[in-house]
N, C-alpha and C positions, 0 to 999 in steps of 0.2 A: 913790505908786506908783513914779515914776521915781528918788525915794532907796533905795526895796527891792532893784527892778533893780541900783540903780549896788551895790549891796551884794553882790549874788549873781555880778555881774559881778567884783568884788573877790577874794571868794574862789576866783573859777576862775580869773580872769589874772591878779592881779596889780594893782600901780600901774604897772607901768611902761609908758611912752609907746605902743609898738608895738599893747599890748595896747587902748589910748584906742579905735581904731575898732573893733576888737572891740564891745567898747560901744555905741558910736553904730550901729553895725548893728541888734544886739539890740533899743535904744530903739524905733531906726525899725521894726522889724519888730513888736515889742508895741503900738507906736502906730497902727498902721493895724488892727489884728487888731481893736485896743482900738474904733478909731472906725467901723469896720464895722459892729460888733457892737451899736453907740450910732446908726447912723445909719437915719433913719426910713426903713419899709418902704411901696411904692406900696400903697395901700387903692383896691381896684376900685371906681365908686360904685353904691350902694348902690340899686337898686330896689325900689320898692314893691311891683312886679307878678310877681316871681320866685317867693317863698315865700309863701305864707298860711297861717295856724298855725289848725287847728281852732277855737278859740274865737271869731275873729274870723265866721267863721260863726255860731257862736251868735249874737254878740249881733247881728250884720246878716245874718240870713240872705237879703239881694236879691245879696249877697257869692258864692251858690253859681251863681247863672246865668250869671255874668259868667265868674267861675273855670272852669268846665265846659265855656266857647265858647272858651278859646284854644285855640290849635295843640298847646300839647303844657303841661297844666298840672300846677305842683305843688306841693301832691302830686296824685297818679293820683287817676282816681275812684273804684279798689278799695282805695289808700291811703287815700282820704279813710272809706271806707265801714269800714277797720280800725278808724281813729282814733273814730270815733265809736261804734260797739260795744265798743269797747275801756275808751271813758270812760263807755258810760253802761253799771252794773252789768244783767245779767240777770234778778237779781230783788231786790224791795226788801224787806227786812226789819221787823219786827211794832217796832223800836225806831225806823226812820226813819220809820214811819208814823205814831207816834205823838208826832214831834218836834215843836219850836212851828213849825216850815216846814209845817204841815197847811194855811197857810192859800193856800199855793203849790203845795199839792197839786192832782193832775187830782180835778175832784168827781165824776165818773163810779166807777162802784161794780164796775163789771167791768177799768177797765184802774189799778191802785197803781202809780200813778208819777209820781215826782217832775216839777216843770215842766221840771227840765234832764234827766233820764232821756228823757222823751218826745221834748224839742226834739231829742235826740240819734238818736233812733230814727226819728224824722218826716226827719229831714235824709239819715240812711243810706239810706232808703227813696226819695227824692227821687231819688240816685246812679243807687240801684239803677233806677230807671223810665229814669233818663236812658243808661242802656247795655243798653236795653230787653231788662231781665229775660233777660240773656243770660245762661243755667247755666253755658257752656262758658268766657265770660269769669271768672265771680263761681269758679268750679271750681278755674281755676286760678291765679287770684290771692289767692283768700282763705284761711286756713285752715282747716279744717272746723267748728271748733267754730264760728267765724265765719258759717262759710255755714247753720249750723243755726240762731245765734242770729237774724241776719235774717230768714231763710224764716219762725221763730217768730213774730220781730213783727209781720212781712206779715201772716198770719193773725189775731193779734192783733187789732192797729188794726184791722183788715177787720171782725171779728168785734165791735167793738165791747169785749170782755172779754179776759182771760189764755185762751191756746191753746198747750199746751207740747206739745213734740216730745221724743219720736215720738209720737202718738196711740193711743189704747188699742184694744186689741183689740178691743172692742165697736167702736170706729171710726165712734160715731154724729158726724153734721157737726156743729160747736159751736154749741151755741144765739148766736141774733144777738144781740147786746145793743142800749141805746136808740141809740148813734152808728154802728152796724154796719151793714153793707153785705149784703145776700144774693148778687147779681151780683159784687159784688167780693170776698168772700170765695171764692167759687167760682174766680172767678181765681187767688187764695193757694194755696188747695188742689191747684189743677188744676198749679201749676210746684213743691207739695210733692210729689206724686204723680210728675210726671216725676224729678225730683231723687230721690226712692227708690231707681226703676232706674238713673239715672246712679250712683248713687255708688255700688254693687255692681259694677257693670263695671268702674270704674276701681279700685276694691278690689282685684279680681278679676288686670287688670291685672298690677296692683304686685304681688299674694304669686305669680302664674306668670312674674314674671321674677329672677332675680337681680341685676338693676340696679336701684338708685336708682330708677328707675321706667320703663315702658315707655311708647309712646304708644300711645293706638285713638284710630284716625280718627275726627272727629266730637265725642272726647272730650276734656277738654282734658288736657294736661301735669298732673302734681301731685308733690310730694313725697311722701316715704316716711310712711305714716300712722304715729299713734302707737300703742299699744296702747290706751290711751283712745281715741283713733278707730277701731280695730279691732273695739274689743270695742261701740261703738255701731251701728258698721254690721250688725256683727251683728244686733243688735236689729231691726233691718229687713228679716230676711229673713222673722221668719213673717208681716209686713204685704205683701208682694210683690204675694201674690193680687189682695188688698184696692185694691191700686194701680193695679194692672191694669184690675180693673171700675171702678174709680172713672174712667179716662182712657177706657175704650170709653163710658162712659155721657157723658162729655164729648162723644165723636165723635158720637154718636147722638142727643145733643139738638139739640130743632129751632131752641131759640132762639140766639139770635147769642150768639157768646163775647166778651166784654168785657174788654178789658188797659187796667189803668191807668195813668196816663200822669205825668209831672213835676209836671203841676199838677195832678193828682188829690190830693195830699200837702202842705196846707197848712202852713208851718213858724210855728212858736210863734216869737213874741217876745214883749220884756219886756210888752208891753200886752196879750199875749193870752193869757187864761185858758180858754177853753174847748178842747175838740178836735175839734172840726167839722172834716171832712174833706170834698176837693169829690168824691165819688164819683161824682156825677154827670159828670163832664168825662172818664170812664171811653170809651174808642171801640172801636165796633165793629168788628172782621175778620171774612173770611169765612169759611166752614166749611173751605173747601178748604186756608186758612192755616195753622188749629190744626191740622186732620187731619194735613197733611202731616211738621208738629213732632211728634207724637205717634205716628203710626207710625214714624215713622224712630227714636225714642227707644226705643219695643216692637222692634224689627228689632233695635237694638244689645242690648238686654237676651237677647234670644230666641236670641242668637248667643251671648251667653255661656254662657248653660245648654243651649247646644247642642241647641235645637229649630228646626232650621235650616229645615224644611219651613214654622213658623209665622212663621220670620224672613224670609226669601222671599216670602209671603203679604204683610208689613207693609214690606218694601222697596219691592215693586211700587205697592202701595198712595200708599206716601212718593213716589213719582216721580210717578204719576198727578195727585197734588193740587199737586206742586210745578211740573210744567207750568202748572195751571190758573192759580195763581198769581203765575206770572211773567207769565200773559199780561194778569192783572187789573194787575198793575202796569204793564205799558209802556204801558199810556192815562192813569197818572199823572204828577205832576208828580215826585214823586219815588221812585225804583227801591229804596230801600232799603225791605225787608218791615218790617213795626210788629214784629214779634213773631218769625215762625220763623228761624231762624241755620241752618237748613240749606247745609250749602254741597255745593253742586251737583257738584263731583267728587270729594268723599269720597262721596256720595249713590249716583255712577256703580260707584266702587268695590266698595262693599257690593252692589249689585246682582249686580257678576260675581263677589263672593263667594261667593254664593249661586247663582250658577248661572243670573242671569238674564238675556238678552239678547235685544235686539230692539225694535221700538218698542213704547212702554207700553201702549197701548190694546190690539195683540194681543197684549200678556204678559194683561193683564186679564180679556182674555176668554179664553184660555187656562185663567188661573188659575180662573174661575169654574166652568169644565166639568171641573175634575179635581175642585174640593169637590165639584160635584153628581153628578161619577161614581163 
């Protein structure tokens, strides 16, 4: 290298002397460039506890409890819940059913799936319990087709059998299968049912704004849908009705509503072939908890289609239950609700949306003498 230099130095000065440090500059200046460019760079070291790559889940799933209790892990839990729908396919085909892996297949005859499809789907669902089935979280970190093909396997596993979205018109409940759950399906159904009217409003939203997207309170952030998202939300509005009586019939049953919880969703390993779920480990809230999630979800729907008198009616309602609620909780040990994400001044807001003000109880009774008059 330094005979090439002295070469190229040659034809531009010359031999003669004056031109020597000409030279020697040059050298010096290619030699440092040269040994920069060669000299080892600091390597930050290296933690074990920084990144965990999806599979390492697989094969240890005790790996997701740990993951999901730091301060700030990663990946996120709606990353993680990508990564796993993302690798296990939506549906298995008549050739991987019929591969020599039949013998690592699920033996159950309502759910075709692979032992790694399920592990994948058992563990998304795991996430999901542990950021307690929150719409507005999963809304707006996930992408739609994401948040369908979840809400799908919720139903699924619940049901014991395949349950695909959107549900057909007839809109009978899916027969249970022999692993299936009837309280716990009813759960599935009951946060498919709200998710209907969310994702029309937030639709709704985004084609009445010319930006990138707007916000409704209550609702979360999203990205601009695709037209394949477009054209499925569609699809949801002639079920709307259907969704509607399916959540009052929620409100109005007398038995407890049941959410299931992290360790309702046991995760497959390599030693475990069956899919026994602890459905039982499902817990009880009280009516005034669900009501409150679910009228407030009817109030934002009600304001979209601009039946503002019925959304008024389900605001009132939504604050009523969310009083009762808060005051079940301050005799607990811990304040955060299992289930409703209501937040209390978007809650207020909607209220004077609507036109409502005053303490609840006389909005209530209010409201009760204008139905009956």
């Amino acid at each position: 290298l330094c005979f090439d230099l002295f070469r190229g130095v040659r034809r531009r000065h010359g031999f003669f002397l004056p031109n020597f440090r000409k030279f020697l500059q040059e050298l010096t200046r290619f030699g440092a460039a040269t040994m920069d460019v060669l000299k080892p760079k600091p390597v930050p070291p290296y933690s074990a506890d920084e990144t965990v790559l999806w599979f390492e889940f697989l094969l240890k799933p005790a790996l997701l409890t740990k993951h999901l209790s730091k301060a700030a892990p990663d990946p996120s839990p709606t990353e993680l819940i990508t990564q796993f729908l993302s690798i296990a396919p939506e549906n298995q085909n008549q050739n991987e059913l019929n591969s020599p892996e039949a013998d690592s297949m699920n033996k159950n005859e309502g759910l075709k799936y692979s032992k790694k499809q399920l592990a994948l789907k058992i563990l998304a669902l795991k996430v999901a319990a542990y950021l307690r089935w929150d719409l507005g979280v999963l809304e707006k970190n996930l992408p739609l087709q994401r948040q369908v093909q979840l809400l799908s396997d919720l139903c699924s596993v619940t049901a014991g059998k395949a349950v695909n979205l959107p549900l057909s018109l007839v809109h009978e409940c899916p027969i249970i299968g022999p692993d299936g759950s009837q309280h716990s399906l009813n759960f599935a159904l009951t946060l498919y049912h709200r998710w209907v009217l969310r994702a029309q409003v937030i639709r709704g939203s985004v084609a009445r704004s010319n930006k990138p997207f707007v916000h409704v309170a209550g609702v979360a952030d999203t990205t601009p849908y695709s037209m394949r998202d477009d054209s499925f939300i569609n699809s949801l509005e002639p079920f709307t009705n259907i969704s509607i009586d399916f959540l009052n019939q929620v409100i109005n049953d007398v038995e407890p509503f049941r959410i299931l919880t992290f360790d309702s969703f046991v995760a497959l390993d390599a030693h475990t072939d069956g899919v026994q779920q602890r459905f039982d480990l499902a817990i009880s809230i009280s009516k005034a908890e669900i009501k409150a999630q679910i009228y407030y979800d009817l109030c934002l729907y009600y304001l979209y289609v601009q039946k503002y008198e019925l959304a008024k009616q389900n605001i009132v309602l939504s604050k009523q239950n969310f009083d009762q609620i808060r005051q079940e909780y301050s005799v607990k040990p811990s304040k955060v609700f299992l289930y409703c994400s209501v937040d209390e001044e978007q809650l207020l807001g909607y209220m004077m949306a609507c036109g409502v003000t005053g303490e609840p109880e006389g909005l209530l009774q209010r409201l009760n003498e204008s139905v009956i008059n």
